[in-house]
Phi, psi and omega in degrees: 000117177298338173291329186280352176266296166008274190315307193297338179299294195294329203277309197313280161353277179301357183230353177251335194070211184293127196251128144333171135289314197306317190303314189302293227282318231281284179330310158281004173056028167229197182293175149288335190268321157311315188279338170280330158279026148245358146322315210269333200267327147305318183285341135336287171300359182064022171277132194276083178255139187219166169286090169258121189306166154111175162330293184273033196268175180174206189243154195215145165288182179254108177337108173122321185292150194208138171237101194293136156297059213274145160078011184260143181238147209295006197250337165295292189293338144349275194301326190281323179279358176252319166309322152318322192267329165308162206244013187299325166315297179344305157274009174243024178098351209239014197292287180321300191294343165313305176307310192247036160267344182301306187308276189346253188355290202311315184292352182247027165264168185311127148006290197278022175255343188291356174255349174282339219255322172286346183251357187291305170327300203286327176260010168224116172254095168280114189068067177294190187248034155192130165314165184319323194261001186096351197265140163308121155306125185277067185293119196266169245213126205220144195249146186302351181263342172275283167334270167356282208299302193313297204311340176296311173300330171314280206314294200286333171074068175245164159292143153225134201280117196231128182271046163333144180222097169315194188239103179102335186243144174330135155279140171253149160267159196221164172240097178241175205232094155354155165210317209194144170234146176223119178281134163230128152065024159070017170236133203247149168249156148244127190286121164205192176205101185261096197055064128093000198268134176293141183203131191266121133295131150259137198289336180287333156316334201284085187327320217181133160221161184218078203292139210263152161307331145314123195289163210268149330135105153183148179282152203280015187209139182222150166255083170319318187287317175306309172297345155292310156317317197299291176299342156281320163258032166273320166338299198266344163253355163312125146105175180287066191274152160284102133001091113308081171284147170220145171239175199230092184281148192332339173270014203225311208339304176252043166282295172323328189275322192285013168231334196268130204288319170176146172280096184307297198237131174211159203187138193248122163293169161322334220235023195049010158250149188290134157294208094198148192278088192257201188186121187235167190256004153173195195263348176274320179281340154288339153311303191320295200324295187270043172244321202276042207210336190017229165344311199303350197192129185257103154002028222278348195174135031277186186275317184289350155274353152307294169309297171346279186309316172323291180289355178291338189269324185263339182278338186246355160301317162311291215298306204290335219265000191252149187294148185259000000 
């Protein structure tokens, strides 16, 4: 894209000073002669890029010059460098071009913002790649060519040909009609409709994509957050879920909520600790849930996930209770 050589030609210019043509095109991946006709378009646009002759001669900006973000305030200029710092770009593929559009931002702000904007890296840490314990953010890992192609379809509002590997199933190939992409928790979807039917792809399943030249079956205006709720609480009351009463102390609750799919019911016994009616996506995540919970929380019902931790409890109770 030539506006995008442009910037980088002035961002070069500006952090470097006087720049060769040979250097500029080496840099810029082009001719020499492309970069003296983009001299002319600069300097045309009225940015003061001048000529210096001679052996050591080259192209130089004019003393003083700045290409400003004029009127973004330092709490504007914040957001966007915090915004920036997130890894949500990551799963779309979008990680690189991010890093430099980040540089571009830091270089075209105001003087007096560029050193707050430069101290921002060092006093602020968004998503590291690990919690207070040490445990890995699990980033999942979409191969760039893949990631691309779907995002061209969304984006161009074409079909598209996706090789998917379900959870449990062969991968096939399928044809859908894109709508959206959405990240949660540093994990990426594609929003689609397949024969008319709503359908969540996860991107990292996504094998193999191919944009098709047909326009995508799709309303030409979408509320993606709506459409994600919708489908999230299809999710979550869908399919062969586990039923739980449990109760819980109050210091554990979200721990709980951050495994349990949804809280039908919640209710504070005597003794302060919480009742609550929970919904799990089958009896092994429920088992899982509430093991992880160990004391902290009781099972009252159904019987046979009781029994489960019990005996799960008394086989490590075993194990622990014989001299080593």
């Amino acid at each position: 894209m030539r506006a995008d050589r442009l910037v980088s030609l002035v961002l070069l210019l500006r952090q470097r000073g006087q720049l060769s043509a040979a250097t500029l095109a080496r840099e810029l991946e082009v001719s020499t002669r492309t970069v003296l006709r983009d001299i002319e378009a600069l300097s045309a646009a009225g940015v003061p890029v001048y000529a210096e002759r001679g052996r050591h001669g080259g192209f130089a900006l004019m003393p003083g010059f700045q290409t400003e973000l004029t009127g973004l305030n330092h709490d504007e200029a914040l957001a966007l460098l915090v915004a920036g710092s997130r890894r949500g770009a990551q799963a779309f593929g979008l990680g690189s071009a991010l890093a430099s559009a980040m540089l571009k931002v830091v270089d075209a702000l105001p003087e007096s913002q560029r050193d707050t904007a430069a101290g921002v890296a060092e006093r602020m840490l968004i998503d590291p790649e690990t919690d207070l314990l040490s445990r890995r953010v699990a980033a999942e890992e979409v191969p760039d060519a893949v990631v691309a192609e779907v995002r061209r379809a969304v984006f161009a509002g074409h079909k598209l040909r996706i090789r998917y590997a379900a959870a449990g199933q062969a991968p096939q190939w399928r044809t859908v009609d894109p709508i959206g992409l959405v990240t949660v928790r540093d994990q990426g979807y594609l929003l689609a409709t397949r024969s008319g039917a709503d359908r969540t792809y996860r991107l990292s399943r996504v094998l193999a994509a191919e944009e098709l030249p047909e326009p995508a079956q799709r309303a030409d205006r979408v509320d993606l957050d709506q459409a994600w709720q919708e489908r999230s609480t299809r999710f979550r009351t869908g399919g062969d879920q586990v039923a739980v009463l449990v109760r819980v102390d109050p210091a554990r609750r979200e721990e709980l909520m951050g495994t349990a799919l949804a809280v039908r019911t919640e209710d504070v016994d005597a003794d302060g600790w919480l009742r609550l009616e929970v919904a799990f996506q089958d009896a092994r995540h429920a088992a899982w849930a509430l093991w992880q919970l160990a004391a902290d929380a009781e099972a009252l019902a159904p019987q046979w996930l009781r029994t489960s931790l019990r005996d799960r409890a008394a086989a490590l109770a075993t194990r622990y209770g014989a001299p080593s």
